[in-house]
C-alpha positions, 0 to 999 in steps of 0.5 A: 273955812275957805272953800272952793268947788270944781266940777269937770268933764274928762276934757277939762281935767287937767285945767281943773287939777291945775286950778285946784293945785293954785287955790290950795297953794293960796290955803283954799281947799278944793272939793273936785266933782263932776263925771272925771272924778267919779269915774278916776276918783284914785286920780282925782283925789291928789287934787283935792280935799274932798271928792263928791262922787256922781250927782251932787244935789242929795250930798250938798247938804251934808257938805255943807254941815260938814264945813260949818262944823270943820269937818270935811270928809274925804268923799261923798258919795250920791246913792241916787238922783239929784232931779227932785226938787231941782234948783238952778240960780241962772243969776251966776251966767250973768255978763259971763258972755255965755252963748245965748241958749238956755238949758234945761233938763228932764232927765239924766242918764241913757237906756243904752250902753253904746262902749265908747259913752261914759254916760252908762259908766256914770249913770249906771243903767238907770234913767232919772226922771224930773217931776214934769210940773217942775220942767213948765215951771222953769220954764215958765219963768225963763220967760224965753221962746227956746230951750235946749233940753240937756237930756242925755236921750229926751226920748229913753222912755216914750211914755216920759217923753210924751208927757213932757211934750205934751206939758210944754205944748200950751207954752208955744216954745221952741226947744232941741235936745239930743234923741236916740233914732228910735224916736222917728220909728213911731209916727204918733211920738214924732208927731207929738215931738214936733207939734210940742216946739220941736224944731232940732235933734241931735241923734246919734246916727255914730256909723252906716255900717251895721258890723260897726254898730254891732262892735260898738254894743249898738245893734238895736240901730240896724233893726230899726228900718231904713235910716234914708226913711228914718231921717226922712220922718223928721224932715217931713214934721220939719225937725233939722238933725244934728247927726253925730258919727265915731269913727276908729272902729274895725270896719272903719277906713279911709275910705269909709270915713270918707263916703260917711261924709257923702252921705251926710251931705246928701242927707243935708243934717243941720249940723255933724259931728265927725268924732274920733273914737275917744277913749274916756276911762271907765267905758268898756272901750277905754279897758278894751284898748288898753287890754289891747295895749292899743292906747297911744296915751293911755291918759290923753287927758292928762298928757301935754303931747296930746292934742285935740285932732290926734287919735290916741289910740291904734286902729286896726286899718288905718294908722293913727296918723291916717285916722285923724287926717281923714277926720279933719278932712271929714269935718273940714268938707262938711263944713265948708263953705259949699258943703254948708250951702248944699245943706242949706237947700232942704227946705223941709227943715233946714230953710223951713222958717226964717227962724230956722235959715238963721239958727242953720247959718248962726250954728255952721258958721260958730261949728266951722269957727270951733274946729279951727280953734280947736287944732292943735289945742292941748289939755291944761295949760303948759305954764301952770303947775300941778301939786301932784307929780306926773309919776304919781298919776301913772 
């Protein structure tokens, strides 16, 4: 029996039902998995001949016997985690010309539940967590003095976090990975979380403004202190921030949008992200706004008059329009030339070590190349088809 297997993000989705749809016109069946068909497995399902639901690593050996035996259940369905006894074949990235950055994970999942994030939606509210000796092994065998952690918020559970940093601290490596900001409210894990290699984080900072935080289920954010002296704790234990920020909400406006970028130039962050709220199905924001009748494309994901920097949904106090303008102007100011510069001057962090001042510049200079091939960039491909008419996925 020929098999072929696909795992896709909400993003990806339409790319892979069109891949899916080639391989089974050719006879091959498709097992479809990843976060999209979790969270749309009604849609998914018109793609595929099989779907494996959340983590795949307890269900794979059961498709596997399933397919030497001839018979392929529709679902598969993981009751838990994947992250025990944990196996990655790195060989396959072989000549793939992937960037040069390896990944690495000790946990899946995230103690909060912001709306707009699909993480809780996938995860539920659970945090899983990797034996520790099995995160030295890898990576002790990678045999590289950098790694991203791929953790979903390294810092959920101090307790957890803590044992890794100080697993890993014997290994003198270098390593980033995204944080929530409760991460610098406690000295003692900060200096932990520096002293084990940290050098990068990427923090969820979303907006400056507390009303905002509130609607999006993230108010815990505004009882954590000053954030000028929270984002101050890394730079002084010389930890560049990657801050990311989402706007679209109630309070937000051109102007706002606006004045979050002076703010993250005057911070000097390593790098931002300037992102339009993105309505990913399964997330309370996602039946809010469609509750709301407020979603331009109620399935952007699918629609080929969708792109990239459109909003695809109604703000109350701007228009769609006016949003995405003032989020490429934010992303365009923050990366330009004088803004990349202008950041560059933090010595503390950013230009700490030649190490650093390369990774800074190496880092801008691919951001500020993405977004510019990101415009304009639509789901799927325009020439391929799909096995499954339009009207059967609304």
């Amino acid at each position: 029996m020929r098999i072929n297997t696909i795992t896709t993000e909400t993003f990806a989705a339409l790319r892979a039902y069109q891949i899916a749809s080639e391989f089974r016109r050719r006879g091959v069946r498709v097992i479809l998995g990843g976060f999209h068909p979790t969270l749309l497995p009604e849609e998914a399902e018109h793609f595929c001949d099989a779907l494996a639901l959340g983590e795949v690593e307890n269900i794979w050996p059961e498709v596997i016997a399933d397919l030497g035996r001839g018979q392929l259940k529709k679902v598969y369905k993981n009751p838990g985690s994947g992250l025990h006894n944990f196996k990655c074949n790195r060989a396959i990235f072989k000549n793939k010309h992937y960037l040069p950055v390896n990944l690495i994970e000790t946990s899946r999942g995230c103690r909060f539940s912001c709306n707009f994030c699909s993480v809780r939606s996938f995860y539920g509210s659970e945090v899983y967590h990797r034996p520790v000796e099995e995160v030295v092994a890898e990576i002790t065998r990678l045999n590289s003095s950098f790694v991203f952690f791929a953790d979903d918020n390294i810092a959920s559970h101090p307790d957890k976090a803590r044992e890794i940093f100080r697993a890993i601290k014997p290994l003198k490596i270098k390593w980033a990975s995204q944080a929530s900001l409760t991460s610098a409210t406690n000295p003692q894990f900060l200096d932990e979380m520096a002293e084990s290699g940290c050098i990068a984080a990427v923090i969820g900072i979303e907006s400056t403004n507390p009303a905002t935080l509130q609607k999006m289920n993230k108010a815990w954010s505004n009882r954590l202190g000053e954030i000028d002296k929270l984002l101050q704790a890394y730079r002084q234990r010389g930890i560049m921030v990657y801050a990311t920020f989402v706007f679209g909400y109630p309070h937000d406006t051109v102007n706002s949008i606006s004045e979050t970028v002076d703010f993250a130039l005057a911070q000097k962050f390593f790098m931002a992200n300037f992102n339009m709220l993105q309505p990913f199905p399964g997330t309370p924001i996602y039946e809010e706004l469609r509750a709301q009748n407020r979603l331009i494309f109620p399935k952007w994901w699918i629609d080929q008059d969708y792109r990239w920097e459109l909003a695809a949904f109604r703000p109350e106090n701007m228009t769609p329009e006016e949003l995405s303008q003032a989020v490429s102007k934010a992303r365009q100011r923050f990366n330009s030339f004088s803004g990349i510069f202008r950041r560059a001057g933090d010595l503390s962090a950013n230009f700490s070590s030649p190490f650093k001042a390369l990774l800074f510049m190496a880092a801008n200079l691919i951001s500020r190349r993405d977004i510019s091939k990101k415009t304009r960039m639509k789901p799927g491909f325009s020439n391929c088809e799909l096995l499954t008419t339009r009207a059967e996925l609304k």
